[in-house]
C-alpha positions as CSV (number, residue, x, y, z in Angstrom):
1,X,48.2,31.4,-12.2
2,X,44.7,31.6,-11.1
3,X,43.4,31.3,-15.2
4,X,46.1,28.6,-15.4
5,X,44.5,26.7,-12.5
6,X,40.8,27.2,-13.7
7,X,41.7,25.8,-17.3
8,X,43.2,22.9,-16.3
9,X,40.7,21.7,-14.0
10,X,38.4,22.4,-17.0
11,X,40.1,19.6,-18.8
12,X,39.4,17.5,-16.1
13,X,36.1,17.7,-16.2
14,X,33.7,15.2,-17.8
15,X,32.4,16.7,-21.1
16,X,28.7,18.5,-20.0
17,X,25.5,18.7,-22.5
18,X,24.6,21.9,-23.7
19,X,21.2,23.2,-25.8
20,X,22.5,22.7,-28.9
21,X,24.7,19.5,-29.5
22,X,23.8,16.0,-30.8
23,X,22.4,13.7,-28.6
24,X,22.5,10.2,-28.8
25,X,19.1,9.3,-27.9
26,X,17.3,5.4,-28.4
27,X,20.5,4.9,-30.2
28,X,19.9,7.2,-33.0
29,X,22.7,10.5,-33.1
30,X,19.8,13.4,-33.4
31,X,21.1,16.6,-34.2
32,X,18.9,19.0,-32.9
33,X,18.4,22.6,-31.0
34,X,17.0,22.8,-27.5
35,X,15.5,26.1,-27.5
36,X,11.9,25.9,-26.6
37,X,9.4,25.0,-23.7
38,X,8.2,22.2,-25.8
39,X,12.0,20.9,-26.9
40,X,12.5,20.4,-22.6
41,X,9.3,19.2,-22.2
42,X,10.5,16.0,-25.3
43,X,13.7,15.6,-23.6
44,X,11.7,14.8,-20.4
45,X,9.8,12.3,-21.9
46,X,12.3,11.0,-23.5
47,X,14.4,11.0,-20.2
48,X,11.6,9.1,-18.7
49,X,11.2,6.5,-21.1
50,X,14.4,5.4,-20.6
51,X,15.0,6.8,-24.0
52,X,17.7,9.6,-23.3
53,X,20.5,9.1,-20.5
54,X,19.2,11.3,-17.3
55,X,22.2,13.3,-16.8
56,X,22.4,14.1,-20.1
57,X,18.9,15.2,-20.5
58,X,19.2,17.6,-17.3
59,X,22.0,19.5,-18.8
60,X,19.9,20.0,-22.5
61,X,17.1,21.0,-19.9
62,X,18.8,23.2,-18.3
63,X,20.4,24.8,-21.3
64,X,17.4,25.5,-22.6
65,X,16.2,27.1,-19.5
66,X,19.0,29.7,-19.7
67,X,17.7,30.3,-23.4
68,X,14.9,31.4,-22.2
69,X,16.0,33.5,-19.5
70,X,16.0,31.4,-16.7
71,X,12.1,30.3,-16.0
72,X,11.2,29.1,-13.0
73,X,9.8,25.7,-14.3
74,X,12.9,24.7,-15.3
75,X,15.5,26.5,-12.4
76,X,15.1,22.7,-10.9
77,X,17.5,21.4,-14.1
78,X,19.5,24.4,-13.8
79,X,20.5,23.3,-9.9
80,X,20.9,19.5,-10.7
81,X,22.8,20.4,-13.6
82,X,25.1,22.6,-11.5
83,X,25.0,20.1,-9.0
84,X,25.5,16.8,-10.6
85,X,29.7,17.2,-11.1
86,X,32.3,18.7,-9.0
87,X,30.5,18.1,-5.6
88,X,31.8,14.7,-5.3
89,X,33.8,15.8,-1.9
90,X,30.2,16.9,-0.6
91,X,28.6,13.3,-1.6
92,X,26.7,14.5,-4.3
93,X,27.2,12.5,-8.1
94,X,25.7,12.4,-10.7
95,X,24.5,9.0,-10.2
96,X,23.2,10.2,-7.0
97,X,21.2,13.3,-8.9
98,X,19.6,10.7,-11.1
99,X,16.2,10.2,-8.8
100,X,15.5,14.3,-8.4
101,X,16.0,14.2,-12.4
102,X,13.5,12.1,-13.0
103,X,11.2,13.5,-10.6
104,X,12.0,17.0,-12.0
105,X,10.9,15.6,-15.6
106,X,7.6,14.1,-13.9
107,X,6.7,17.5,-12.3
108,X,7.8,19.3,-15.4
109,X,5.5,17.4,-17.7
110,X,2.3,17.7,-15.0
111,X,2.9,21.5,-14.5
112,X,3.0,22.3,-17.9
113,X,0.6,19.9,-19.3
């Protein structure tokens, strides 16, 4: 009952980025794989530049992050990424994540500048 339960709230879900699909970015569909320090560090830019939706860019973020075992200049994606669905009952959205995103890219592009 319990694996019954679990599978059909996955279905409800919204659909989450991972490190390795396509992104539709600046209107382009880039196929791609996140893997790297320098692959986060473009999706931040391009998250800042209004290029890449935030959300979405978070999730690549933090995929990448658990490819590379979990660093801690990129554990703040992993949180928001975690965070930004299924805590709507606590008052926390994505929409609402959107403002640590971006500060998350601007501190992750100073820090490893």
């Amino acid at each position: 009952p319990a694996r019954v339960a679990g599978q059909a709230l996955a279905a409800r879900r919204p659909a989450r980025a991972t490190a390795c699909c396509g992104v539709i970015a600046s209107g382009l569909d880039v196929m791609q794989d996140f893997e790297s320090m320098d692959d986060a560090m473009s999706v931040a830019r391009q998250v800042l530049a209004g290029e890449m939706d935030p959300n979405l860019g978070c999730g690549l973020i933090a995929g990448i992050g658990e490819k590379l075992g979990y660093p801690g200049s990129l554990s703040m994606f992993m949180l928001l990424s975690h965070e930004q669905y299924d805590h709507e009952d606590l008052g926390i959205t994505a929409k609402s994540c959107v403002p640590d995103i971006m500060e998350a890219c601007r501190e992750l592009l100073t820090t490893q500048a």
